[in-house]
DOMI-667234 format. One line per 4 residues: for each residue y, z, x of C-alpha. Coordinates in Angstrom, 3 decimals, always signed. Layout:
Y Z X; ...
end
This chain:
+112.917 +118.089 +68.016; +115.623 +115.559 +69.687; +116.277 +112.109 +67.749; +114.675 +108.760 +68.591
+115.871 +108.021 +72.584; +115.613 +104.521 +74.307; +115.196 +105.164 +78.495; +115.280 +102.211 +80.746
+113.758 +103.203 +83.946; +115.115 +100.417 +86.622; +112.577 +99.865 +89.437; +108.560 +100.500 +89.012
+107.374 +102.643 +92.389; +106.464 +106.346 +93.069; +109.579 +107.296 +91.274; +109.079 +106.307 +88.219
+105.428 +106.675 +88.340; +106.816 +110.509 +88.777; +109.483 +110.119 +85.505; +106.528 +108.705 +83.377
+104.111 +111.770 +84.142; +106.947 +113.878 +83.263; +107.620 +111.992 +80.315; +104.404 +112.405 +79.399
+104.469 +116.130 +79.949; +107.434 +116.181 +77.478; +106.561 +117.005 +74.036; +109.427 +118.665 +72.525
+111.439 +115.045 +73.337; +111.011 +112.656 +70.010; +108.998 +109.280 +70.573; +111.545 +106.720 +71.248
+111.386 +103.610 +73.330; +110.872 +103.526 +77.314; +111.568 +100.020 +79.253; +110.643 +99.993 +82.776
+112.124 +96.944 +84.916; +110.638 +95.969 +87.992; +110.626 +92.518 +89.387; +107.645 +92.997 +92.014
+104.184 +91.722 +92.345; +102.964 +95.193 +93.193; +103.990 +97.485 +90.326; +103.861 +101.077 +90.499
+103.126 +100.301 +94.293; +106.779 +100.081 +95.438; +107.003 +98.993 +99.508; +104.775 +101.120 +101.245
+101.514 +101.249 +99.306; +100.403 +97.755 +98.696; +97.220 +96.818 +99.033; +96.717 +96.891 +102.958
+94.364 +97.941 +105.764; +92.414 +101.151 +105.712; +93.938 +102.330 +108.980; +97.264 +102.745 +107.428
+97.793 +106.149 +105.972; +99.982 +108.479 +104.379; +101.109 +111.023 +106.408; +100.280 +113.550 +103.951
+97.366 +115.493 +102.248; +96.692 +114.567 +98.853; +98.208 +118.362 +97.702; +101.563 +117.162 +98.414
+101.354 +114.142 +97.017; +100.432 +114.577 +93.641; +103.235 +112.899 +90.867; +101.905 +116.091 +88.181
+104.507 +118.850 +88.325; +102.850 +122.208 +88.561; +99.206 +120.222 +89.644; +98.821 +120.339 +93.617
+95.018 +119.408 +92.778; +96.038 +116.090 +90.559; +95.514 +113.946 +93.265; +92.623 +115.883 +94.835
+90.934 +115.316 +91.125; +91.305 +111.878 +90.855; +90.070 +111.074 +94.303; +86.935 +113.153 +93.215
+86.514 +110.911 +90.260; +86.853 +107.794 +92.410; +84.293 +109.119 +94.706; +82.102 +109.808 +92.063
+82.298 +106.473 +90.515; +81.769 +104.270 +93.589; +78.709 +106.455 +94.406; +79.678 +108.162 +97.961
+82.475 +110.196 +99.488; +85.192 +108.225 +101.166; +85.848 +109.055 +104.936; +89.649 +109.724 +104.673
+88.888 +113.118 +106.622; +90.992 +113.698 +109.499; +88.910 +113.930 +113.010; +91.216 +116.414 +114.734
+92.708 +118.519 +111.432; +89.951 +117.848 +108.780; +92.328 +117.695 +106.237; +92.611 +113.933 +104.266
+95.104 +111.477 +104.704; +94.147 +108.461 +102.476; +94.956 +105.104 +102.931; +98.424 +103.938 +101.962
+97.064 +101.409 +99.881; +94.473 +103.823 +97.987; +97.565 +106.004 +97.213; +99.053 +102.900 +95.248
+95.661 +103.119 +93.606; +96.518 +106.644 +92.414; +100.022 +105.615 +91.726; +98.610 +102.646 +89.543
+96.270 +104.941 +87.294; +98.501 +107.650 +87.077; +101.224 +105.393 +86.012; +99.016 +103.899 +82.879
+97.411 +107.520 +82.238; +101.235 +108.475 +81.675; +101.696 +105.098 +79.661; +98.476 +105.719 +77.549
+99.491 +108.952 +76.540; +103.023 +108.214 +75.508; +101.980 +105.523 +73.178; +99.604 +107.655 +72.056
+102.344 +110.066 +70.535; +104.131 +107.102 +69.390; +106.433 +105.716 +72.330; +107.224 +102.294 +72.235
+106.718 +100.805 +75.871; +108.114 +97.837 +77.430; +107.567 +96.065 +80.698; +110.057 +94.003 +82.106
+109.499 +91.449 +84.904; +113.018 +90.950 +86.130; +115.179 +92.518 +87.966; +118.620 +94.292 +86.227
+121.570 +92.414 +87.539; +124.653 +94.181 +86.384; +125.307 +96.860 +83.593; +128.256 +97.705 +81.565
+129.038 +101.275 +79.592; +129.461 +101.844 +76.360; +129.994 +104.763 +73.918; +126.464 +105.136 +72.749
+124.684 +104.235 +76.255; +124.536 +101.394 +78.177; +123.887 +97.658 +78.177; +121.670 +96.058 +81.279
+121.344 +92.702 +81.791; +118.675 +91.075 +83.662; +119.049 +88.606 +86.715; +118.114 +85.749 +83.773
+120.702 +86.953 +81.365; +119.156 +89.419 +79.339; +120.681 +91.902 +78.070; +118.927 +95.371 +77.200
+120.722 +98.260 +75.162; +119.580 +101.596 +76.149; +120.873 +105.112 +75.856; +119.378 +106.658 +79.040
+118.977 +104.971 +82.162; +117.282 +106.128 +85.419; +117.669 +104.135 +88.423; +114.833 +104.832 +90.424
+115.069 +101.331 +92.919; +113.937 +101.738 +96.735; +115.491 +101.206 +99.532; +113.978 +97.474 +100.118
+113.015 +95.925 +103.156; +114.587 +97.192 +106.326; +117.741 +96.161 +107.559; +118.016 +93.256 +110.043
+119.933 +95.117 +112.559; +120.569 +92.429 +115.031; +120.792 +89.383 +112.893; +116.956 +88.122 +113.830
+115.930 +86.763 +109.691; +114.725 +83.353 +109.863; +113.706 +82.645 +113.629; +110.232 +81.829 +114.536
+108.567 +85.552 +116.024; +110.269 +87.546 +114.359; +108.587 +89.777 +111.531; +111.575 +91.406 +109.379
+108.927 +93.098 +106.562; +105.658 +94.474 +108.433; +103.916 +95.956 +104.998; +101.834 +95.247 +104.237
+100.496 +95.206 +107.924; +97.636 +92.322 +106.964; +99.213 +89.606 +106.086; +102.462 +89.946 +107.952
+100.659 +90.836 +111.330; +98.158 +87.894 +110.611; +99.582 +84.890 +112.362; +100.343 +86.808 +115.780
+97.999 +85.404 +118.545; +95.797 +88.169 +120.371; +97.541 +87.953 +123.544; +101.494 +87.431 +122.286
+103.911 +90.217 +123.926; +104.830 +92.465 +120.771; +108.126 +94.121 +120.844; +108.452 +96.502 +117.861
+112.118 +98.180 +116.607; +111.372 +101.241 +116.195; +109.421 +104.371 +117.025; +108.862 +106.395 +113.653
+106.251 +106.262 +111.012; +106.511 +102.643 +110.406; +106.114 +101.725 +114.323; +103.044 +103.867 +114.077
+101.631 +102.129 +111.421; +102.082 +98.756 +113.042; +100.738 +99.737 +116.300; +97.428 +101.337 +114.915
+97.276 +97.819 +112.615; +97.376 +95.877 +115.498; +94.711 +97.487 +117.590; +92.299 +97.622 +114.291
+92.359 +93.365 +115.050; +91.761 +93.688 +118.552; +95.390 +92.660 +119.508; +95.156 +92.147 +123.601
+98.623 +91.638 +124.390; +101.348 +94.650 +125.539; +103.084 +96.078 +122.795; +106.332 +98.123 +123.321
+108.276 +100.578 +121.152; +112.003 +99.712 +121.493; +114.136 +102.195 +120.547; +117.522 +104.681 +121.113
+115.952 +107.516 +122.121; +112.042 +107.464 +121.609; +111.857 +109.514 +118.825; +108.371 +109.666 +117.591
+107.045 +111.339 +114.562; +105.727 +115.333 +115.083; +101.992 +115.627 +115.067; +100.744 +117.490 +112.008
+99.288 +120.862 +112.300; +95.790 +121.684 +110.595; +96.674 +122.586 +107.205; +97.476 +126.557 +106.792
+98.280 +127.579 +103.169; +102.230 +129.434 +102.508; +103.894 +130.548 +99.794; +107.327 +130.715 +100.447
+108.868 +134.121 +99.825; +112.327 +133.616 +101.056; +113.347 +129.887 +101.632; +112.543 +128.798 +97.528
+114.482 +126.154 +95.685; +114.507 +129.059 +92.845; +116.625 +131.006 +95.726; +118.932 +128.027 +96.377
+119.599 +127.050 +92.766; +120.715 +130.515 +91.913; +123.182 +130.441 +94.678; +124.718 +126.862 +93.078
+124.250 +128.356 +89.369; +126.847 +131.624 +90.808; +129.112 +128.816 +92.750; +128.230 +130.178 +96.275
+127.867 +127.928 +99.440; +126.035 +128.010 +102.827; +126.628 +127.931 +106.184; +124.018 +126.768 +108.871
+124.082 +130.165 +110.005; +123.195 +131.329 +106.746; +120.535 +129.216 +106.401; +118.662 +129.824 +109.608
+119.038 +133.584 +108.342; +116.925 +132.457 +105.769; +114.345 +130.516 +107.649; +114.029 +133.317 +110.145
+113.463 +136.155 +106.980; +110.777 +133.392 +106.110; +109.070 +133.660 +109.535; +109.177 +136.575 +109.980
+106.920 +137.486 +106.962; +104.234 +135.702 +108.564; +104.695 +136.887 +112.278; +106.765 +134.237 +113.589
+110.376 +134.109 +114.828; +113.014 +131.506 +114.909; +113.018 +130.650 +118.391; +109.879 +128.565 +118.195
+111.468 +126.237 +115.868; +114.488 +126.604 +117.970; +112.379 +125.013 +121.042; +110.531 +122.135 +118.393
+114.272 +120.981 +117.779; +115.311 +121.034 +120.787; +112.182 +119.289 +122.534; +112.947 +116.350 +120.453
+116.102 +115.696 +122.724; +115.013 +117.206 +126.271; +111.290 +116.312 +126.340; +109.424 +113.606 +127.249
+108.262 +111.729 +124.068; +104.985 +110.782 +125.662; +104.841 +114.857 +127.147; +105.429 +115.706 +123.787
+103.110 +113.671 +121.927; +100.270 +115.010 +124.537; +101.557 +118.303 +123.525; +101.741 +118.533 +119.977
+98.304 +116.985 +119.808; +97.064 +120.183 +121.981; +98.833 +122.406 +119.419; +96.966 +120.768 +116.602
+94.768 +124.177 +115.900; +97.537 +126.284 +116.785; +97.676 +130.183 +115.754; +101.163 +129.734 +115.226
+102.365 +128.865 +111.532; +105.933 +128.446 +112.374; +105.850 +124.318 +112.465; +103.802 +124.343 +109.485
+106.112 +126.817 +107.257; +109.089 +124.470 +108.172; +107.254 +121.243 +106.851; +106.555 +122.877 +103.457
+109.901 +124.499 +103.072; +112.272 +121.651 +104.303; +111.073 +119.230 +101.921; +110.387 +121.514 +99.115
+114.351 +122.950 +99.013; +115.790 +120.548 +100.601; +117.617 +118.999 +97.717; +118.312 +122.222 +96.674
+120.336 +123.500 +99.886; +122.157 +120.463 +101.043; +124.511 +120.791 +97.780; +125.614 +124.174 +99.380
+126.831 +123.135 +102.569; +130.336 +122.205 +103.611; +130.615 +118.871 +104.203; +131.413 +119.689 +108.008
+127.603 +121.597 +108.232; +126.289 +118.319 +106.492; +127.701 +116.294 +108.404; +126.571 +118.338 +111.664
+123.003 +118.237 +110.366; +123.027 +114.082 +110.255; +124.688 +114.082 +113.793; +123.190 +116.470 +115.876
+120.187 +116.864 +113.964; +118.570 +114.657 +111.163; +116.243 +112.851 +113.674; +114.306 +116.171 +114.774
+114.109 +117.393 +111.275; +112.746 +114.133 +110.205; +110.293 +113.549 +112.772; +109.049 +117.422 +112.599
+109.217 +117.645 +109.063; +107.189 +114.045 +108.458; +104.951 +114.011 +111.026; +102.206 +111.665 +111.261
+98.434 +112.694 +111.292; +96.509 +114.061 +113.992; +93.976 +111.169 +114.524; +96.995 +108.359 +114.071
+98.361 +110.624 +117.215; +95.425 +110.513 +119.307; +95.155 +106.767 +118.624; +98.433 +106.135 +119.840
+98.163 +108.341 +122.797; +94.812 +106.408 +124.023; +96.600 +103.460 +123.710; +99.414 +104.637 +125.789
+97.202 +105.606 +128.444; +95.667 +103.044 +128.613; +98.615 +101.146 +128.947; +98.899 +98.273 +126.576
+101.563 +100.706 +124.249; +104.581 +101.391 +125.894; +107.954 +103.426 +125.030; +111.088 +102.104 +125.805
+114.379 +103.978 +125.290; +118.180 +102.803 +125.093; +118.298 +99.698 +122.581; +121.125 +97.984 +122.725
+120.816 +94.607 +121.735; +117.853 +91.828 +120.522; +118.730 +88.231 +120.633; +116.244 +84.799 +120.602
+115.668 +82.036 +122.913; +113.917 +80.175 +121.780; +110.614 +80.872 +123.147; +110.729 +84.205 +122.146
+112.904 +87.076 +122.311; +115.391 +88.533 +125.125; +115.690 +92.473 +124.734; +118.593 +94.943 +126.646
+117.860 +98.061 +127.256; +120.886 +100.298 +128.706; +120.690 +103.737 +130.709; +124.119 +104.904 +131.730
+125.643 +101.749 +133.610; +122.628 +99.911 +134.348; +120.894 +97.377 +132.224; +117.346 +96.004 +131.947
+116.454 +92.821 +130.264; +113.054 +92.404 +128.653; +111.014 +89.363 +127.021; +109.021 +89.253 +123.657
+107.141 +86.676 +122.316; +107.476 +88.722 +119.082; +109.758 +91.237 +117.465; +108.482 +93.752 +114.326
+110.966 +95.040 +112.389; +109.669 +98.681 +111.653; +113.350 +100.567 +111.325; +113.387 +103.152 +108.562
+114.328 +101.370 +104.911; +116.305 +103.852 +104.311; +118.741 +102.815 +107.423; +120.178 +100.112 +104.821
+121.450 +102.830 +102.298; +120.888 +100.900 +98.998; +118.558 +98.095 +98.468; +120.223 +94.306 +98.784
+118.475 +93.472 +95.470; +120.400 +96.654 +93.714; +123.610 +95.982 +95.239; +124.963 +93.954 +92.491
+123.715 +96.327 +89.775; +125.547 +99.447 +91.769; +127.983 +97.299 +92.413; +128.367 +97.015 +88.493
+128.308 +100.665 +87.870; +131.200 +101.571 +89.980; +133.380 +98.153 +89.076; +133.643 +99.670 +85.510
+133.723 +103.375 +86.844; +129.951 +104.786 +85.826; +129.234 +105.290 +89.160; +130.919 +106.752 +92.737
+129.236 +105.235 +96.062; +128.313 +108.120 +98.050; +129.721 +107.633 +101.968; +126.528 +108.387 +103.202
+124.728 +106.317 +100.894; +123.118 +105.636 +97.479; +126.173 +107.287 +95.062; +127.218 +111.261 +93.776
+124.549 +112.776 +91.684; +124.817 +116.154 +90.283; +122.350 +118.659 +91.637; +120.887 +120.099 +88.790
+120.326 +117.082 +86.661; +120.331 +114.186 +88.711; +123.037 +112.569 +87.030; +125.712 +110.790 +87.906
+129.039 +111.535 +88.886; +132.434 +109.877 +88.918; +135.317 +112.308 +90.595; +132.409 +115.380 +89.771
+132.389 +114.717 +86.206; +128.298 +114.148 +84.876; +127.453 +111.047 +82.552; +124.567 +112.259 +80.462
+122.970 +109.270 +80.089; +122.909 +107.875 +83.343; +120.513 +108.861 +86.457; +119.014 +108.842 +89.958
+116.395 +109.824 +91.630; +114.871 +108.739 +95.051; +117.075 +106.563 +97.070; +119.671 +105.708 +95.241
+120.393 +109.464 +95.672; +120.627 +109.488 +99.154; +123.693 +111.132 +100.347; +124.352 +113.547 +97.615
+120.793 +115.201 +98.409; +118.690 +115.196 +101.600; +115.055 +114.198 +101.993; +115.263 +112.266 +98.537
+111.687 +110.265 +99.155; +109.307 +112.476 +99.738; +106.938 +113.083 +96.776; +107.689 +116.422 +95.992
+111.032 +115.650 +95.913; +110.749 +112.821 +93.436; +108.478 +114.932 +91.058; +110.715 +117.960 +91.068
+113.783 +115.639 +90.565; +111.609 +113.840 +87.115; +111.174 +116.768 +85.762; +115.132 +117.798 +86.049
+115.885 +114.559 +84.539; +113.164 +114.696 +81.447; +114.828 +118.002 +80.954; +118.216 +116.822 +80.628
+118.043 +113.962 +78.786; +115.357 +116.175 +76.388; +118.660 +118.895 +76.006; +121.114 +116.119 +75.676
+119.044 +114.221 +72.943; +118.527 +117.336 +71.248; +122.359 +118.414 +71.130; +123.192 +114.483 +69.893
+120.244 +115.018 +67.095; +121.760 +118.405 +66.544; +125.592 +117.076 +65.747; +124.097 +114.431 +63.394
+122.785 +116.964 +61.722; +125.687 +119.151 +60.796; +127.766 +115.960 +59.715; +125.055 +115.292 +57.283
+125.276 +118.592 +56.230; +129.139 +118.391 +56.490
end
């Protein structure tokens, strides 16, 4: 049994909802004291699951988004229970796929409950809890841990810390905060889409997930008025396929960490090797993934959308093996790659993998496309520049030479978070870190992490009692927010801090001996 620990988990959302359950899980780790800080409103929550309009889902079934490591039906059982105790079986049934796709703010139910089932239980077998209503400001090393202090001063002595903070609200990308029209954080979707008048002229930034969300949100109040996606390159999300049940024989994270455990590396080659070996065990080959990625750049997004809504029943698994196995070993393969593949994979192509590997849900698709044919939703490609006037907004479009200028009465911000790196509010904290050397910003964002633990990393070398998991690992690892992700990367993290605990515990030992 390790000695007495004291965790601070900075920031309150899915990750740590994810740490806790694993936490919880722990039993060979000695009760100690756990001090989660989060500033918001909407604990647990984090950004994209407050309490919001029904038409706003996740864009994934309830088996991948259970926080319980090892329980794909954790979420699937609770949403029974809820059922059960309101009396009748929520609708959150897909009408194309069948399969569910809940409501973004009934998922920050599940995070809620799961969060103070995890709480409940660790008091229970004697952890001290502590909640902490501010946000951490700046932290300092020392020999036996670290000491946070809190935006009003406070400081907090700890011997583990895991920052687990989000990304924030999305960046302001062309300097638009503070005039009249303009809508810089659209979750949740009912009270910051609640002013706009039914007929105003609705430019959104953006055409992912968020854009989607927005759009469908709109049209659930009866918005009137044209609404435009303005973007780069019209990159919408994938459609997702009915559900189809894998098990991955080739492309595993246990493959990929036994690769990093004997010091090997991969190329891009390599990898597609793998993926093919993968298809190929169910029928498929490559090339059909082949043409998905390449569609995203040659194809209409509009033809495509039409498309992929046609293939929604499709005999082919190929699409559907690649969503499980991309975020599944994802952070498990991107350690492997020279930094030349990586940084291949973010320029040529991080926007197809994202958009084919999150895809949104069948019916959200369909919606979309009925509103685009019936006109009031419109794409429009080659972004260049946003700027008021006043009345409104003046928009630039380019396409080779030639410009267009277009006019909003409104402008949504619905980028990806994630564009921003690290949240503002962290920035000072991170800032902190690598001031007095307990942390190395990553160039593509967040800062170094090891692999296998999570920790962090200054010139490769691991600090045991410092960690990161969701987006403050960005750059070190790739698809760092997706659920699975975060609940595979908890349990890393309980593990290591469990091993380190018990080798301090250990040591005290033989000097009392001594």
């Amino acid at each position: 049994m390790s000695s007495l620990s004291r965790i601070g988990v900075v920031g309150g959302g899915a990750s740590a909802v994810s740490l806790l359950d694993a936490l919880a899980a722990e039993t060979d780790l000695a009760p100690g004291t756990i001090t989660v800080f989060e500033p918001s409103k909407h604990l647990w929550r984090g950004r994209p699951y407050q309490p919001d309009l029904d038409v706003v889902r996740v864009n994934a079934t309830p088996q991948d988004m259970s926080v319980r490591a090892g329980d794909d039906h954790h979420m699937f059982e609770w949403l029974a229970g809820r059922n059960l105790f309101e009396g009748s079986r929520s609708g959150y049934a897909d009408p194309l796929s069948g399969a569910q796709f809940v409501p973004r703010a009934v998922y920050g139910d599940y995070l809620e409950q799961s969060a103070r089932a995890a709480l409940l239980a660790l008091v229970r077998r004697g952890w001290r809890v502590e909640l902490v209503r501010h946000r951490v400001e700046r932290a300092q090393v020392n020999p036996d841990g670290l000491t946070m202090w809190t935006d009003k001063g406070v400081p907090h002595e700890v011997d583990y810390a895991v920052f687990s903070v989000g990304a924030g609200r999305p960046a302001d990308l062309y300097a638009l905060s503070g005039h009249a029209g303009f809508i810089g954080e659209p979750y949740p979707v009912r009270d910051s889409l609640s002013g706009i008048a039914p007929e105003a002229d609705i430019a959104l930034i953006g055409a992912g997930l968020t854009a989607v969300d927005v759009v469908l949100a709109l049209a659930a109040r009866g918005h009137q008025g044209r609404i435009r996606l303005f973007s780069r390159r019209n990159v919408l999300p994938g459609v997702r396929q009915r559900p189809v049940h894998h098990v991955l024989r080739h492309f595993t994270p246990a493959r990929f960490r036994a690769l990093a455990a004997r010091g090997e590396r991969l190329t891009l080659a390599d990898l597609v090797g793998v993926m093919a070996a993968e298809l190929a065990e169910v029928g498929e080959d490559i090339s059909t993934v082949r043409r998905e990625i390449d569609a995203v750049r040659t194809e209409d997004a509009v033809d495509r959308l039409r498309r992929q809504l046609a293939e929604v029943d499709s005999p082919s698994i190929a699409m559907r093996v690649l969503q499980q196995a991309v975020p599944e070993a994802g952070p498990d393969i991107w350690p492997l790659l020279t930094e030349q593949d990586k940084n291949l994979v973010l320029a040529e192509h991080d926007r197809a993998l994202m958009s084919l590997c999150c895809p949104m849900p069948p019916g959200n698709a369909a919606a979309l496309l009925r509103l685009i044919d019936s006109g009031q939703v419109e794409l429009v490609s080659g972004l260049v520049g946003i700027e008021p006037t006043g009345h409104g907004f003046r928009l630039a479009t380019a396409r080779g030479e030639h410009t267009t200028e277009h006019r909003a009465d409104v402008v949504v911000n619905a980028v990806n978070a994630r564009l921003r790196k690290l949240s503002e509010k962290a920035t000072p904290l991170f800032s902190s870190l690598v001031a007095n050397g307990a942390a190395e910003p990553h160039p593509r964002g967040g800062v170094h992490v090891e692999r296998a633990t999570s920790r962090l990393t200054v010139d490769g070398v691991a600090n045991p009692r410092l960690y990161g998991i969701g987006d403050p690992t960005l750059g070190s690892l790739f698809f760092t927010f997706g659920v699975q992700s975060l609940v595979d990367r908890a349990v890393d993290i309980v593990a290591a801090i469990r091993e380190h605990s018990s080798a301090g515990a250990d040591r005290a030992d033989e000097l009392l001996l001594a």
